[in-house]
LUMBA-421307 format. One record per residue (C-alpha): residue in three letters; x, y, z. Coordinates in nm, 2 decimals. Layout:
LUMBA-421307
+-------+--------+--------+--------+
| nuvex |     xx |     yy |     zz |
+-------+--------+--------+--------+
|   ALA |      X |      Y |      Z |
...
+-------+--------+--------+--------+
END
This chain:
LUMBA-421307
+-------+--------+--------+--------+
| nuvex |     xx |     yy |     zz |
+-------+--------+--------+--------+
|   UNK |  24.40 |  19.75 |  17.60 |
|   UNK |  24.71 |  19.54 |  17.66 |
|   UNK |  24.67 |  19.35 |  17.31 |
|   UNK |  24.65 |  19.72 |  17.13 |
|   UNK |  25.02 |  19.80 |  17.37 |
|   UNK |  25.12 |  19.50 |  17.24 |
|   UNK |  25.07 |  19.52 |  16.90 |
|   UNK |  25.22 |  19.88 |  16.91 |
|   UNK |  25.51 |  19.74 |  17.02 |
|   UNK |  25.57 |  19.47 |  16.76 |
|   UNK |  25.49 |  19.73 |  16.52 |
|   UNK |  25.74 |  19.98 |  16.62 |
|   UNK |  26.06 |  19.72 |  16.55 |
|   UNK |  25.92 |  19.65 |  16.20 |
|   UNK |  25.87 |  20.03 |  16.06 |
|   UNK |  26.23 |  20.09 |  16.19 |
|   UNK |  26.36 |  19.80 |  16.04 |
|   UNK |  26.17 |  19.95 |  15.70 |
|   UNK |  26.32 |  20.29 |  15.74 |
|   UNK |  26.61 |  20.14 |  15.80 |
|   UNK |  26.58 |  19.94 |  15.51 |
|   UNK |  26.48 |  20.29 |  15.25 |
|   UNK |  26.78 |  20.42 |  15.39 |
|   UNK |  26.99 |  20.18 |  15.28 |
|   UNK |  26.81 |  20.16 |  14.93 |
|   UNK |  26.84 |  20.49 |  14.91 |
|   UNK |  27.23 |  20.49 |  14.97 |
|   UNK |  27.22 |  20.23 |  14.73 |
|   UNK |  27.04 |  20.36 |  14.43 |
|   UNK |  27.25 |  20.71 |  14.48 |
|   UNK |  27.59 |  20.51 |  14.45 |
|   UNK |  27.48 |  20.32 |  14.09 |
|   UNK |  27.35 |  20.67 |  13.98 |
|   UNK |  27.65 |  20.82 |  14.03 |
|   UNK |  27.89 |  20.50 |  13.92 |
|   UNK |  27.63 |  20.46 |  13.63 |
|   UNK |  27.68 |  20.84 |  13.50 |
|   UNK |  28.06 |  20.81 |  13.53 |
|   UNK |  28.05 |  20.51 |  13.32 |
|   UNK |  27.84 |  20.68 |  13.10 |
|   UNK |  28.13 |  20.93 |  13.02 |
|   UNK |  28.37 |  20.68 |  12.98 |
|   UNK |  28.16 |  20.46 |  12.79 |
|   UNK |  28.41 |  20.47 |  12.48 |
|   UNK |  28.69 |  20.38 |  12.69 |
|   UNK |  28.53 |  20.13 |  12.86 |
|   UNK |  28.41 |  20.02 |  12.50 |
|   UNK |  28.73 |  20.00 |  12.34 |
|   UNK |  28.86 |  19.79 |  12.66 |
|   UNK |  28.59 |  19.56 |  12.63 |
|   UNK |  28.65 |  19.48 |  12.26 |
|   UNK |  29.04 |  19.42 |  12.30 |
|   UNK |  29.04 |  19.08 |  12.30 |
|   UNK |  28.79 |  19.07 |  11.94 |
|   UNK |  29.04 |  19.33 |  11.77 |
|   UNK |  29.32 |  19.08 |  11.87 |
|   UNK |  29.17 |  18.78 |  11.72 |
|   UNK |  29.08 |  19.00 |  11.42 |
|   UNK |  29.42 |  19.14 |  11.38 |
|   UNK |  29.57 |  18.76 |  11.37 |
|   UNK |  29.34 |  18.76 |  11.07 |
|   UNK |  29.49 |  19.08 |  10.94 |
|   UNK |  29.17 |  19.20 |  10.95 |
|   UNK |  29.05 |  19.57 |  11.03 |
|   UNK |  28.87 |  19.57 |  11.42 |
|   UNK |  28.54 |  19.72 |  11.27 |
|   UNK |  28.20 |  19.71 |  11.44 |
|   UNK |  27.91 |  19.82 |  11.26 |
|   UNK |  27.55 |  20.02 |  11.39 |
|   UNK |  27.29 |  19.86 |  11.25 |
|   UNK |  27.04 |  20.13 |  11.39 |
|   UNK |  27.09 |  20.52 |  11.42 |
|   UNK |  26.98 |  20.47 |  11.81 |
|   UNK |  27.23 |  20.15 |  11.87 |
|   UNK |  27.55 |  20.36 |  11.97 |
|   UNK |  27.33 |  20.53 |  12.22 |
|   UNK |  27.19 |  20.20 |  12.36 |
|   UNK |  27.56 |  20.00 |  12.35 |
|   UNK |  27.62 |  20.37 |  12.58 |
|   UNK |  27.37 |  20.26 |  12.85 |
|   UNK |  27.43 |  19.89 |  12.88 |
|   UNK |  27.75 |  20.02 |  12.92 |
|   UNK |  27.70 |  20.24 |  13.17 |
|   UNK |  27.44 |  19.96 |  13.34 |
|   UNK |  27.69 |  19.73 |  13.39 |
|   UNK |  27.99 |  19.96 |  13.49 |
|   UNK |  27.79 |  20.16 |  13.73 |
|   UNK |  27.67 |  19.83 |  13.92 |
|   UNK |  28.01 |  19.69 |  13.92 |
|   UNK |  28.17 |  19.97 |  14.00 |
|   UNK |  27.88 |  20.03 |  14.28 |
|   UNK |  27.83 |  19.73 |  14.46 |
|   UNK |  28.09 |  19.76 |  14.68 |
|   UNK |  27.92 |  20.06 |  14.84 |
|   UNK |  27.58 |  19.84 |  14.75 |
|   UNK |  27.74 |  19.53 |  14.96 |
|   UNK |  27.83 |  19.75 |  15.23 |
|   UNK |  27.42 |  19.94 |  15.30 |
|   UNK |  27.32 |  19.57 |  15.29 |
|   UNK |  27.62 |  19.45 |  15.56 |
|   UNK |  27.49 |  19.75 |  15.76 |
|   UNK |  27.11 |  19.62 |  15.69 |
|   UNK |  27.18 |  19.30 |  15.89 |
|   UNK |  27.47 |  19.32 |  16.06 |
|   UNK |  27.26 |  19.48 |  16.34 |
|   UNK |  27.08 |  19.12 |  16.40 |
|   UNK |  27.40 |  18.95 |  16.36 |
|   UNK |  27.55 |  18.81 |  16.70 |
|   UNK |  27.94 |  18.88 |  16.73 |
|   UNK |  28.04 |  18.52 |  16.59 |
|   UNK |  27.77 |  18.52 |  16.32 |
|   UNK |  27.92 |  18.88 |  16.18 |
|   UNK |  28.31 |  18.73 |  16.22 |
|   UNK |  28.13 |  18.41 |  16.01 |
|   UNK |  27.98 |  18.65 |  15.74 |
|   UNK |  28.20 |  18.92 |  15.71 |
|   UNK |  28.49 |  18.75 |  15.52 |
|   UNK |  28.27 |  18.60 |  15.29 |
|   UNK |  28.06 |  18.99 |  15.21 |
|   UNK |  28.47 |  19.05 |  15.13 |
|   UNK |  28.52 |  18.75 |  14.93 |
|   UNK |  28.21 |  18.75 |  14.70 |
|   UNK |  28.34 |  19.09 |  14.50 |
|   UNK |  28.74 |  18.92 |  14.52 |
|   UNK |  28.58 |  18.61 |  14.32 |
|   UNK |  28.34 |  18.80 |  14.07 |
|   UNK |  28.64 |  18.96 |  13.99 |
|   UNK |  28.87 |  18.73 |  13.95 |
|   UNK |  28.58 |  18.52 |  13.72 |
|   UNK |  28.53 |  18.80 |  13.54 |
|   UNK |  28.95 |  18.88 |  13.42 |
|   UNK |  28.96 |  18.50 |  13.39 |
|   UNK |  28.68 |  18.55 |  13.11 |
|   UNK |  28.82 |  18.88 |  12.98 |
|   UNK |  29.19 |  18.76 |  12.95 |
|   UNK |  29.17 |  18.41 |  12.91 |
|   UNK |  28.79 |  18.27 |  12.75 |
|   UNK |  28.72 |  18.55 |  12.55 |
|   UNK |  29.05 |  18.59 |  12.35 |
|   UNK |  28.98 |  18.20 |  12.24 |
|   UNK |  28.58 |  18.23 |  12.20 |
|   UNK |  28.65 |  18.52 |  11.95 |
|   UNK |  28.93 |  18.29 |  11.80 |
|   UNK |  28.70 |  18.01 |  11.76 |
|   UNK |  28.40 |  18.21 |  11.61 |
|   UNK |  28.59 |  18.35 |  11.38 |
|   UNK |  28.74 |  18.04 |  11.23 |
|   UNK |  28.40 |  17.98 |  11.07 |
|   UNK |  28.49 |  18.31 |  10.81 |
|   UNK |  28.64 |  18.25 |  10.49 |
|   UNK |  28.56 |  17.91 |  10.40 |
|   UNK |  28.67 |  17.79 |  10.07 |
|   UNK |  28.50 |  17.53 |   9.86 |
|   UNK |  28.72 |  17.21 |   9.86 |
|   UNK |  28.90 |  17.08 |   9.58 |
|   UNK |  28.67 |  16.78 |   9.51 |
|   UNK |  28.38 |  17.04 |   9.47 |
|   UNK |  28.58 |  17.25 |   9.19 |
|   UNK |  28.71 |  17.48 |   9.43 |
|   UNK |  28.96 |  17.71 |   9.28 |
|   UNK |  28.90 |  17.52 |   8.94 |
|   UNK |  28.56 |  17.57 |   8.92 |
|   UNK |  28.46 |  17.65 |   8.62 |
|   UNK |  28.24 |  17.98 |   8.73 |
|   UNK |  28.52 |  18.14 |   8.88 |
|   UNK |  28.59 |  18.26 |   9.20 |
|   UNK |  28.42 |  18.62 |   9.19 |
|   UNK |  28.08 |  18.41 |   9.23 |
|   UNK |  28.16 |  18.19 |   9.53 |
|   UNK |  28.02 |  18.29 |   9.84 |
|   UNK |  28.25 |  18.40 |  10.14 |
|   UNK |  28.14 |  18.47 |  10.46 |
|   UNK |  28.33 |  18.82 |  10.63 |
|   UNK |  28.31 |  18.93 |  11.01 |
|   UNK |  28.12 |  19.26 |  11.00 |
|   UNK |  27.98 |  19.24 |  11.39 |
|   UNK |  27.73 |  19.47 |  11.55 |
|   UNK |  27.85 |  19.64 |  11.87 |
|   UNK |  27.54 |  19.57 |  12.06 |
|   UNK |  27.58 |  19.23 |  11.95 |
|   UNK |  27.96 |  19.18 |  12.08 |
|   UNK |  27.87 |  19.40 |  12.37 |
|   UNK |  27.58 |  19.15 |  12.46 |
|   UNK |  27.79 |  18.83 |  12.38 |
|   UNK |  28.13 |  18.98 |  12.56 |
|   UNK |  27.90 |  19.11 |  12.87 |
|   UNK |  27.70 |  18.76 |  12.92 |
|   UNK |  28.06 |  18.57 |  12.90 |
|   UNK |  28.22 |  18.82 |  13.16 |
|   UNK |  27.90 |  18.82 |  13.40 |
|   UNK |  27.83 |  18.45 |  13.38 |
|   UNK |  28.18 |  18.39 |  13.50 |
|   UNK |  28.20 |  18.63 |  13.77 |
|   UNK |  27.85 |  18.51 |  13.88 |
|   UNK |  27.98 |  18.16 |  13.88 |
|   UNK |  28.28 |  18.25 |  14.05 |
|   UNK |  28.09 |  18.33 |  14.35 |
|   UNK |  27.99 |  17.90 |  14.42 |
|   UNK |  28.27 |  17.88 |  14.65 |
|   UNK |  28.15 |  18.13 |  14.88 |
|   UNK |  27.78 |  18.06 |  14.87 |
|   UNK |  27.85 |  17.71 |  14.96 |
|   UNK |  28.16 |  17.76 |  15.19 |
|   UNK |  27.92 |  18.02 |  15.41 |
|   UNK |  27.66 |  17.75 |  15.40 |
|   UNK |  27.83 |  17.51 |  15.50 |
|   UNK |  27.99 |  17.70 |  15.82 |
|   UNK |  27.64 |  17.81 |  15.91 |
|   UNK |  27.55 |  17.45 |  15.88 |
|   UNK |  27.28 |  17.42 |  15.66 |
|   UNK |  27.47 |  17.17 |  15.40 |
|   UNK |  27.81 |  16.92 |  15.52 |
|   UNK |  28.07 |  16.82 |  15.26 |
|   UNK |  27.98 |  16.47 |  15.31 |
|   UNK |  27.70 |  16.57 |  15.15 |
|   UNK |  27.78 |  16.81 |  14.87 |
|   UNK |  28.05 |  16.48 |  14.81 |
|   UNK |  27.74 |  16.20 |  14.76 |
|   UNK |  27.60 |  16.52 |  14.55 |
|   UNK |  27.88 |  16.51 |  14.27 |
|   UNK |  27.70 |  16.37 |  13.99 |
|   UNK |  27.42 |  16.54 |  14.02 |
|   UNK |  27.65 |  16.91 |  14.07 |
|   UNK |  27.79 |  16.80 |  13.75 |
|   UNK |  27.46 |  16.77 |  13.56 |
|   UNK |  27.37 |  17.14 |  13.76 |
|   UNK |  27.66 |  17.30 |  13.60 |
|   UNK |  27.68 |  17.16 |  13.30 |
|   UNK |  27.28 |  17.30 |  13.25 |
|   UNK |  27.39 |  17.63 |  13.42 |
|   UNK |  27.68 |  17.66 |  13.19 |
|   UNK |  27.42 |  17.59 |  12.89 |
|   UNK |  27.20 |  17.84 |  13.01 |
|   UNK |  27.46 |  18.16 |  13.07 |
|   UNK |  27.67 |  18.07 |  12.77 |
|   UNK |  27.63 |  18.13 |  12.38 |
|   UNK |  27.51 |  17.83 |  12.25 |
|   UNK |  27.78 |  17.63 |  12.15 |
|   UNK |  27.94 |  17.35 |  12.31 |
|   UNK |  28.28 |  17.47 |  12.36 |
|   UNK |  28.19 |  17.79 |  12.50 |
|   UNK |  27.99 |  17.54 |  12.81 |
|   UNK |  28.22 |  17.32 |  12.84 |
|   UNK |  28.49 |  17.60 |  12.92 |
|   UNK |  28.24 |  17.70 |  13.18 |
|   UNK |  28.22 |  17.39 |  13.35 |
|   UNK |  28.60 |  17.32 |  13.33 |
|   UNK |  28.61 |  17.61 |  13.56 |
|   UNK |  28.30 |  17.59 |  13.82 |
|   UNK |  28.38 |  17.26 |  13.88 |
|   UNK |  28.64 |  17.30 |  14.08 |
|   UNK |  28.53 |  17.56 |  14.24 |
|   UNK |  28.26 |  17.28 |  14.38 |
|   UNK |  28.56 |  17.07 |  14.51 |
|   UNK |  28.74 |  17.33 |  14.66 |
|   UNK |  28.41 |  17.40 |  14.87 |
|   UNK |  28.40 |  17.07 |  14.95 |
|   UNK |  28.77 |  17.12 |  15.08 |
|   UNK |  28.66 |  17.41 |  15.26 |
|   UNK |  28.37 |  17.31 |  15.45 |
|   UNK |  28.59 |  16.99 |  15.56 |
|   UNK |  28.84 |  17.21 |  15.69 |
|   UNK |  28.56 |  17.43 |  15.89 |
|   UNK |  28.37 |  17.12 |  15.99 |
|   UNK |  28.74 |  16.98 |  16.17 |
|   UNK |  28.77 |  17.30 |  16.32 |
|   UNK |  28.42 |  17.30 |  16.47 |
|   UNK |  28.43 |  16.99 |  16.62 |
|   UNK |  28.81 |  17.03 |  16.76 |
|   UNK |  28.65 |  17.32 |  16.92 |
|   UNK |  28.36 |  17.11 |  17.06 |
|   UNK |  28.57 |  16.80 |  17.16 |
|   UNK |  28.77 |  17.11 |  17.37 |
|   UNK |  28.49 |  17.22 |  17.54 |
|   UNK |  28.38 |  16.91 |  17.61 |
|   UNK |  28.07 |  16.98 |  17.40 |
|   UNK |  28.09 |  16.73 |  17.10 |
|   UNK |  27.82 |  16.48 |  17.03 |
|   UNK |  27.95 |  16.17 |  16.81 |
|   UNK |  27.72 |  16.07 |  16.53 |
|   UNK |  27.64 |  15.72 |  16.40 |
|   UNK |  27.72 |  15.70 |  16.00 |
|   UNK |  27.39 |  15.47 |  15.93 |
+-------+--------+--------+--------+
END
C-alpha cells in the first residue's frame, strides 16, 4: 500500500509539470497565430522591405526591380513564408517568456539572476545578426551575384567584331523568382541571427560551468573548422557568401572566451572571499 502512495505521489509532480507545460504551448502557439496572421496582412510590406537591398543593387545597374511568379500559386506561397517567419519573430518574445515561466519555477534564486540576462540577450543578438545581414551582407551578396549578368565575349574571341553580329550573342539578364530571393534573403538573415546567438550559448555555459575558456582557447582550431562547415551549410553555396559568415561568428567565439574569463575571475574572487576556493594544479 505504501509503494501505490508513493507512486501517486511522484506522479502527481509530473502531470502538473505537463499541464503546466500545455499551458505554456498553448500560450505559445496562440501568440504565432496571431503574429503569423498580422504578418500575413502586411505580407507586401514586409515583402517590399525585404527586397530593398536587391532593388538597390539592381538600380546601380539601371535596371528595373522586377521579380517574376513562376507559378499561379507562388505569390500565395511567398505570402505564407512570409507570414512564417514574421509571426515567429515577431512571437518569440511572448514564446521566450511561456518557456522562462516553464522553468523558472525549478530555478534557485542565483540560477534565475544567472539565466535571465541571457533569455534577454538571445532575442538582442538575433537581432542584431539579423540587421547586420539585412543592411550590410545582403546589399554586397546581391552586388556580387549580379556581377555575373551581362557578360560580353572578349575581344580575342571576336567580341563586338564578330562576324555574326551581336543580336546572336548570348547575354544573361536578372529576371529572379520571389520565392527564390525570398528563400535566399530569408536563409542569409536567419543564419545570421542564429549565429549571432554563439556568444550567449557559450557565455551561459560557461557561467554554469559546464565548458572554461581555457578550454574553448586549446579549442580554436578546431572552432574554426566548426564554423567554417556551419557557415557552408546555412549559406548559398559560394565561397564568399561563407567566408563573410565566418568573418563574423568568429569573433563572436573570442569575445566568449573574454566573457567566460571575466565570469570565471569573478567566481573565484568571490570564493577566495569566502574562504571557499580550491587551487587547481595545471598538469
Amino acid at each position: 500500500m505504501s509503494n501505490v502512495d508513493e507512486m501517486d505521489s511522484s506522479a502527481a509532480p509530473l502531470i502538473e509539470h505537463l499541464k503546466e507545460l500545455r499551458t505554456r504551448i498553448i500560450y505559445s502557439v496562440i501568440a504565432f497565430a496571431a503574429c503569423f496572421c498580422l504578418a500575413y496582412y502586411i505580407s507586401d510590406e514586409l515583402f517590399l522591405l525585404l527586397s530593398k537591398p536587391l532593388c538597390v543593387a539592381l538600380a546601380a545597374r539601371a535596371q528595373d526591380c522586377n521579380l517574376v511568379l513562376l507559378s499561379p500559386q507562388e505569390g500565395f506561397f511567398v505570402a505564407i513564408k512570409i507570414a512564417t517567419w514574421g509571426g515567429f519573430g515577431l512571437a518569440f518574445p511572448v514564446i521566450g517568456y511561456q518557456l522562462w515561466r516553464f522553468v523558472a519555477p525549478g530555478l534557485y534564486r542565483n540560477e534565475k539572476n544567472a539565466f535571465l540576462p541571457f533569455l534577454l540577450a538571445s532575442p538582442i543578438m538575433f537581432i542584431i545578426g539579423a540587421s547586420f545581414a539585412y543592411f550590410i551582407i545582403l546589399p554586397f551578396a546581391f552586388d556580387f551575384f549580379l556581377g555575373f549578368q551581362d557578360k560580353a565575349l572578349p575581344t580575342w574571341l571576336g567580341g563586338e567584331t564578330a562576324k555574326l553580329g551581336a543580336a546572336v550573342q548570348a547575354t544573361t539578364k536578372f529576371q529572379g523568382s520571389a520565392d527564390a530571393f525570398l528563400s535566399l534573403s530569408m536563409k542569409f538573415i536567419m543564419a545570421f541571427g542564429l549565429c549571432f546567438q554563439l556568444p550567449v550559448l557559450l557565455t551561459l555555459m560557461g557561467k554554469a560551468g559546464i565548458i572554461s575558456a581555457a578550454g574553448l582557447r586549446a579549442t580554436r582550431k578546431y572552432a574554426v573548422i566548426a564554423i567554417l562547415a556551419i557557415a557552408a551549410i546555412v549559406t548559398p553555396p559560394d565561397v564568399v557568401s561563407q567566408l563573410i559568415l565566418f568573418a563574423a561568428i568568429y569573433p563572436l567565439y573570442e569575445v566568449s572566451i573574454w566573457l567566460i574569463t571575466r565570469f570565471e575571475r569573478d567566481r573565484e574572487a568571490k570564493a577566495r572571499a569566502d574562504g571557499t576556493w580550491e587551487e587547481r594544479d595545471d598538469e
